[in-house]
C-alpha positions in Angstrom: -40.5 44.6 28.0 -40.9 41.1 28.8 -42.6 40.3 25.2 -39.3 42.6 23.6 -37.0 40.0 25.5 -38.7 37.2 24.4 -38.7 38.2 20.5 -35.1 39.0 21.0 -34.4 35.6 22.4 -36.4 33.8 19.6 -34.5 35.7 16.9 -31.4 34.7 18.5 -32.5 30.8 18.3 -33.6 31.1 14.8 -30.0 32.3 13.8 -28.1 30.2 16.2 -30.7 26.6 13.7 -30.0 28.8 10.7 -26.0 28.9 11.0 -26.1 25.4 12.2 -26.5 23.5 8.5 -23.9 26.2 7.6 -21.2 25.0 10.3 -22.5 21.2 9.9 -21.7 22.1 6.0 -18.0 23.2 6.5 -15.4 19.9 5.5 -12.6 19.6 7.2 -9.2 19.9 5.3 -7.2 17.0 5.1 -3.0 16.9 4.0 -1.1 14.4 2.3 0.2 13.4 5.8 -3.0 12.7 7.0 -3.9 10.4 3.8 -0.8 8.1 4.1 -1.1 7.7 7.8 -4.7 6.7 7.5 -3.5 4.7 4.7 -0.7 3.1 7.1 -3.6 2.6 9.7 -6.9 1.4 8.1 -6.4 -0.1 4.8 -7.3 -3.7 4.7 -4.6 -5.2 2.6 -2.2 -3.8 4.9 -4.1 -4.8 7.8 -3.8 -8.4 6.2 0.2 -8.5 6.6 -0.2 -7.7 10.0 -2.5 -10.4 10.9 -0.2 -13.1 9.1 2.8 -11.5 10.5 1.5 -12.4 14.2 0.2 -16.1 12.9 3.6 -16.1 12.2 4.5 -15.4 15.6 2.0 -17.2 17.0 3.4 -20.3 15.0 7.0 -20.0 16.1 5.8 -19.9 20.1 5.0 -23.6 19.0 8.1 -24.6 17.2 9.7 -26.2 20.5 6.5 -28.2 21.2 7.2 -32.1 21.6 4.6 -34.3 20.3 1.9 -35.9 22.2 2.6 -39.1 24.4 1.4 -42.6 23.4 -0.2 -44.5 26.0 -1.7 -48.4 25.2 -2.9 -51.4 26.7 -3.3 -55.1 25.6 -2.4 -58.6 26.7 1.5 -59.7 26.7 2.3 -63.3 25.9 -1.4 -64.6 26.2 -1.9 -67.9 24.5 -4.6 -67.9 21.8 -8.5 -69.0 22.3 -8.6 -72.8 22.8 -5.1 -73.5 23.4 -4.3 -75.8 26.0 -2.9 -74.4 28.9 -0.5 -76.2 31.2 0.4 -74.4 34.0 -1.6 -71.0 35.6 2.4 -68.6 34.2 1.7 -69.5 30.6 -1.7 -67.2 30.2 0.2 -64.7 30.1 -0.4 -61.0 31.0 -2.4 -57.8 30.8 0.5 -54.9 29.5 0.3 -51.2 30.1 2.2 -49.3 27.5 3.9 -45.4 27.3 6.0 -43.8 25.2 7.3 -40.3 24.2 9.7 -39.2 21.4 12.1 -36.3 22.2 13.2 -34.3 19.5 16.8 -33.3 19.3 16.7 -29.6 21.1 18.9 -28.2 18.4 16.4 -28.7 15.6 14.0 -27.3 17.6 15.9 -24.4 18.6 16.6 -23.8 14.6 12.7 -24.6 13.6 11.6 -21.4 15.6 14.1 -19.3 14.1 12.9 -20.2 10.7 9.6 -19.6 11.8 10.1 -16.3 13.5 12.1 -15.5 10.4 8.7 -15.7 8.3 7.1 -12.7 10.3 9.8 -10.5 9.0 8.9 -11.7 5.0 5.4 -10.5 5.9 6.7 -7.0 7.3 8.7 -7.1 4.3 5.9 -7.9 2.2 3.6 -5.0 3.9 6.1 -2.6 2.9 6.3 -3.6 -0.5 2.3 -3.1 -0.7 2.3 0.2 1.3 4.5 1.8 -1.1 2.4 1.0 -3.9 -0.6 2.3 -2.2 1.1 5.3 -1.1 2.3 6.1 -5.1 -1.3 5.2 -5.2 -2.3 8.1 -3.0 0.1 10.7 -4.3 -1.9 10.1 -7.5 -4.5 10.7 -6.4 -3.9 14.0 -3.9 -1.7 16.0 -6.4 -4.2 15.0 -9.5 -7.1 16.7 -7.0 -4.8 19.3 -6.3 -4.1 20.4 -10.2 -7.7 20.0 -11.1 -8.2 22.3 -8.2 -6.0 24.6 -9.9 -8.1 24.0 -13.3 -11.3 25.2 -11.8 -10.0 28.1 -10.3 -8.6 28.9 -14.1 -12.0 27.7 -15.5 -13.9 30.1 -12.7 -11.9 32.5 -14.2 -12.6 32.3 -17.4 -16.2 32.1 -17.0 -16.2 35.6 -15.3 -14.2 37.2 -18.4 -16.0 35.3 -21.0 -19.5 36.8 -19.0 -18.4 40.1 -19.1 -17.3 39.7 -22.7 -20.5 38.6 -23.4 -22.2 41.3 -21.8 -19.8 43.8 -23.4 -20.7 42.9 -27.0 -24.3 42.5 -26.3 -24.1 46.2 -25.1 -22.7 47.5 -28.3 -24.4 45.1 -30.8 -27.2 47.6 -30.8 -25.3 50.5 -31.3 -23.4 48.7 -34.2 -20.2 48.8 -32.3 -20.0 44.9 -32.6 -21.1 42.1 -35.1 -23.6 39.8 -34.2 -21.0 36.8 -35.0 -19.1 37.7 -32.4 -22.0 38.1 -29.7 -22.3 34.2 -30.6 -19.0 33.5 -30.6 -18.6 34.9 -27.1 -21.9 32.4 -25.7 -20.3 29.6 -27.2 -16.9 29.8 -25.1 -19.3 30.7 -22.4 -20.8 27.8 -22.8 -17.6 25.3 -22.9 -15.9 27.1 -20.0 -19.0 25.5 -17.9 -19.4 22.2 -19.6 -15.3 22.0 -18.6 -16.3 23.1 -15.4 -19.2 20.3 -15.2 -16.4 17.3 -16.4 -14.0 19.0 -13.5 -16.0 18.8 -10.9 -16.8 15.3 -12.0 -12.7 14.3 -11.6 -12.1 15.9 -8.3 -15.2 13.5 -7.2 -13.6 10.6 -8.8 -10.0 11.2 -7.0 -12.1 11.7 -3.7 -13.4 8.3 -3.9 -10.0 6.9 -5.2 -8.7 8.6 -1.8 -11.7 7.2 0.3 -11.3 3.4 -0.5 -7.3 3.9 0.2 -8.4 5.2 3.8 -10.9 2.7 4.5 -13.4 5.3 4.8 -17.1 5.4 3.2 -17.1 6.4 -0.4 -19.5 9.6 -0.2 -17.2 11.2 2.3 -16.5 15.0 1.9 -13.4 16.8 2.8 -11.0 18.8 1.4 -7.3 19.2 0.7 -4.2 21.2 1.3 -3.7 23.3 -2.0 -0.6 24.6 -1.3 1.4 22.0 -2.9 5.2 23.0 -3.8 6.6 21.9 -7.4 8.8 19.0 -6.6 12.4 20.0 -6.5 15.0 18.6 -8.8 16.3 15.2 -8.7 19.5 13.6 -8.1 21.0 12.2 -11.0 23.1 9.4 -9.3 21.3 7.2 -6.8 23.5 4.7 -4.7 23.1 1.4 -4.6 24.0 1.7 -0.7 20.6 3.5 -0.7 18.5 1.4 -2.8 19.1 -1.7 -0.9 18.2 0.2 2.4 15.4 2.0 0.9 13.4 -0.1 -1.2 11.2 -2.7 0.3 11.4 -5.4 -2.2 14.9 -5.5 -2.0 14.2 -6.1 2.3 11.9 -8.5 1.2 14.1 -10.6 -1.1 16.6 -10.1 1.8 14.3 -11.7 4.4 13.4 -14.2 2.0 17.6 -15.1 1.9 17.8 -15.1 5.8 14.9 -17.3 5.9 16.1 -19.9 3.3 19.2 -19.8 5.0 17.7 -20.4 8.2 15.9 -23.4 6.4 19.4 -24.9 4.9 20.6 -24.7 9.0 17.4 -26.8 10.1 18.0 -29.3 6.9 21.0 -29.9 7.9 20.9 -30.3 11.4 18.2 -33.7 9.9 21.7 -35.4 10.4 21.5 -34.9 14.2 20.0 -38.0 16.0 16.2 -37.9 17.6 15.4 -39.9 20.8 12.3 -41.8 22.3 11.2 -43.3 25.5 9.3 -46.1 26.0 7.7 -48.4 29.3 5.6 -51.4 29.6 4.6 -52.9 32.4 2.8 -56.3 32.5 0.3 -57.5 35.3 0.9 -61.9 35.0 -2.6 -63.6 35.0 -1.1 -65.5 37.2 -1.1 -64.6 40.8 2.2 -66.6 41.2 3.8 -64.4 38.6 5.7 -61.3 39.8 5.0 -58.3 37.9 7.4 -57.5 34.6 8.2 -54.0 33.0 10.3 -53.3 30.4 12.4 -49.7 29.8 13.9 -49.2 26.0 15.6 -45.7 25.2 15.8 -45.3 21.2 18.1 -43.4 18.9 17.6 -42.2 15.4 20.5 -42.8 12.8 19.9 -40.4 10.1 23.5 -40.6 8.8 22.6 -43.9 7.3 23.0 -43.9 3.4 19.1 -44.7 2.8 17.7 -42.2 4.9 20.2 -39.2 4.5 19.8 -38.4 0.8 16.8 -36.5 1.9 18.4 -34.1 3.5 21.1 -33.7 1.7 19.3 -32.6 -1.3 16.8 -30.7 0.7 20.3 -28.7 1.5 21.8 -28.5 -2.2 18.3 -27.4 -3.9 17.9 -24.6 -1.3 21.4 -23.4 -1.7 20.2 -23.0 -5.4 17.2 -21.0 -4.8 19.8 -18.8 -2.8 21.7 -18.1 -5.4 18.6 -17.8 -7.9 17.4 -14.9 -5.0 20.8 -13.5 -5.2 21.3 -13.0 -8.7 17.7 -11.4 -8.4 18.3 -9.0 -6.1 21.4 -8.0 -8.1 18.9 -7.1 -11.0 16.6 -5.1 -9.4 19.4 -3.0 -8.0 20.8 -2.3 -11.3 17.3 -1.8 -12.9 15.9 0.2 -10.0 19.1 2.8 -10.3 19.0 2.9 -14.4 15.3 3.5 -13.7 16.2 6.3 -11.1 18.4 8.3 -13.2 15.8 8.2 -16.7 13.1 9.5 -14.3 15.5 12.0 -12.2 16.0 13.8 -16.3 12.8 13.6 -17.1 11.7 14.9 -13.9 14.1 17.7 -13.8 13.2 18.5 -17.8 9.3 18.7 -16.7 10.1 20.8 -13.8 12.2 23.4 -16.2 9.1 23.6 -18.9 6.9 24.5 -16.1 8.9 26.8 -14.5 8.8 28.3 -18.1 5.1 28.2 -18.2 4.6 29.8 -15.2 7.2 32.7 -15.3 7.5 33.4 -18.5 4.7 31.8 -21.3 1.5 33.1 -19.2 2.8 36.3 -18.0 3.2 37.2 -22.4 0.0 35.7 -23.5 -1.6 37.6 -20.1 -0.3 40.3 -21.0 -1.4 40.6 -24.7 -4.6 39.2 -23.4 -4.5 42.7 -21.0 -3.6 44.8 -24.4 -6.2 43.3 -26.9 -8.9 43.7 -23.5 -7.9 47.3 -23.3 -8.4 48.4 -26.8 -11.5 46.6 -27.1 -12.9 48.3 -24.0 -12.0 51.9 -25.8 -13.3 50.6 -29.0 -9.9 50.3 -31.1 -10.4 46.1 -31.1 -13.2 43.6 -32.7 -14.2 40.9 -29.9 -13.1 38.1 -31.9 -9.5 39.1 -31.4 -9.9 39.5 -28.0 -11.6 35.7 -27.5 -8.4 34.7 -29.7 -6.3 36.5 -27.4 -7.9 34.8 -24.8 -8.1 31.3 -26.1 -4.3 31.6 -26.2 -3.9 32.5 -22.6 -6.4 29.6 -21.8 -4.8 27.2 -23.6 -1.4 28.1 -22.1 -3.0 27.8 -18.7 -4.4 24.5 -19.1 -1.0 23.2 -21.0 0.7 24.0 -17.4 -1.6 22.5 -15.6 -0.9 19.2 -17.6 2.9 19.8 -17.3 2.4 20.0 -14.0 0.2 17.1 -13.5 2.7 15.0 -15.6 5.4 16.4 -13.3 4.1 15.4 -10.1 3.4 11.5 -11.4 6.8 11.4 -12.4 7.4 12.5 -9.1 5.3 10.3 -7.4 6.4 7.7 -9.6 10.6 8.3 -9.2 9.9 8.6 -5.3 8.1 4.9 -5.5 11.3 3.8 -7.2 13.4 5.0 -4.6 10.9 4.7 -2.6 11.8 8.0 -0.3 
């Protein structure tokens, strides 16, 4: 009994290492959900905005600094090697010096807005990137999802093309088919798995695509949610209202306006006076001597007609660029919604020819493929009517699956516009 229990123990082990490769082997299924927020999370470029977003930051925490102090030390009033020296009070005496400039609180107060102002261009700036990497993405996903699709069809095909095969390889002999046919048959065979082969081949490539968006290593297996819905249809007219809230370039040429603005505030405020502090005190050579200091408090005058053309032209060219910005972002609204509506009827056409495709085109051609099948099966039909029948449902098939590739890029591609 003891030796029964420890065979059935073993056999249980062996099973338990046997299944394991089989478990290890099982990917794990990953949605479009999952891409984008990996995408959000680990891809370097955006990763990049984020890290100059916070020098940005880290820049304006020093905007209100003051400079450094100025400390010196030398001789005050000391006659020059070899002069003659009458009395002990003309050799003058040793000077310590300090002094500090203190900016005008206002400017400063205005400098780190204009910096802080520069962490919103880079959150602006990561949007713009994200969305292109997300259209990136979509690409990708609903290209791997449609080839899916194809190699289910192609799977298909290569069972009904094998039991073709074998049908006419049956009745050859018995001079129920021609031997052209037989051939015929091996060749589509054939070309269903070479499609196969170049297939599999493109649902790698999109893997990897996927892989270097996520950060992840480029061998990585998994797979991905099939059940993807044909887009619905598109709205024709798209406010401007909802561009300019929705599209990231248009934020980012917005925080580039508030920024410049910002900038023509701090220009002018170069008009505004600066300040500065200064104290020497001398120690006489002369013991006789009483000790001296002097105290001077100094004011800039900006407003002078030499020094204020800076300023003022700093202010006028910046206003321009404004404008220039302006007119800009007035362009890419009107482009973006003539853009909008071109896709949103091209989108909707694509979605109406597959909808045709799939409820109406391949149910006929299945159909006659279904009739030409049966007959040949009861020996009223020649196999190479039933591989034409068949090439016709095929090339129906694969004619939708292109459709509906093309319809989810111009998905992908009118949602990047609008950026929803």
């Amino acid at each position: 009994m003891l030796s029964i229990k420890k065979i059935s123990w073993l056999f249980v082990f062996v099973m338990l290492l046997a299944s394991t490769p089989v478990l290890a082997q099982q990917q794990p299924t990953m949605n479009l959900d999952s891409v984008l927020q990996r995408i959000s999370n680990n891809n370097p470029m955006l990763q990049m905005y984020e890290s100059r977003s916070k020098a940005m930051d880290a820049y304006a925490e020093g905007a209100k600094s003051w400079m450094a102090p100025m400390v010196g030390g030398g001789v005050f009033m000391a006659p020059y090697p070899g002069a003659e020296v009458m009395e002990d009070r003309d050799k003058g005496s040793l000077m310590v010096s300090a002094e500090q400039d203190i900016p005008n609180p206002i400017k400063l107060r205005a400098k780190e807005k204009y910096m802080k102002s520069k962490a919103g261009i880079e959150q602006a700036a990561r949007d713009v990137t994200y969305n292109e990497l997300r259209a990136q993405a979509k690409t990708a996903y609903y290209n791997w999802v449609v080839l899916e699709k194809q190699m289910d069809v192609l799977q298909e095909n290569e069972r009904i093309m094998e039991y073709m095969l074998k049908l006419a390889r049956i009745r050859y002999p018995y001079s129920q088919g021609k031997l052209g046919g037989v051939y015929k048959a091996e060749a589509r065979l054939h070309e269903v798995q070479n499609m196969q082969v170049m297939t599999a081949s493109q649902i790698e490539q999109q893997n990897v695509q996927l892989n270097i968006l996520m950060n992840l290593p480029k061998d990585q297996k998994y797979k991905i949610d099939t059940t993807v819905f044909v887009p619905e249809p598109a709205l024709l007219a798209v406010d401007t209202t909802y561009l300019t809230g929705a599209r990231s370039d248009v934020r980012q040429l917005d925080r580039t306006i508030e920024s410049m603005q910002l900038n023509v505030q701090m220009e002018k405020l170069e008009r505004l006076p600066d300040f500065k502090l200064r104290f020497d005190h001398m120690y006489p050579r002369d013991a006789m001597m009483p000790q001296q200091f002097t105290a001077m408090g100094m004011i800039s005058i900006p407003i002078a007609p030499w020094s204020s053309k800076m300023y003022k032209a700093n202010t006028k060219a910046m206003n321009l660029e404004i404008q220039s910005m302006q007119r800009e972002r007035e362009a890419i609204l009107n482009e973006a919604q003539g853009m909008a509506r071109n896709m949103a009827l091209e989108l909707n056409t694509m979605r109406q020819q597959a909808e045709n495709y799939e409820k109406r085109i391949i149910p006929a051609f299945k159909k006659n493929y279904d009739v030409t099948m049966l007959a040949y099966e009861q020996n009223n039909e020649e196999l190479p009517l039933v591989i034409d029948a068949w090439e016709s449902l095929n090339m129906a098939q694969m004619e939708y699956l292109k459709i509906l590739q093309s319809l989810f890029q111009m998905a992908v591609n009118y949602e990047k516009e609008i950026e929803r």
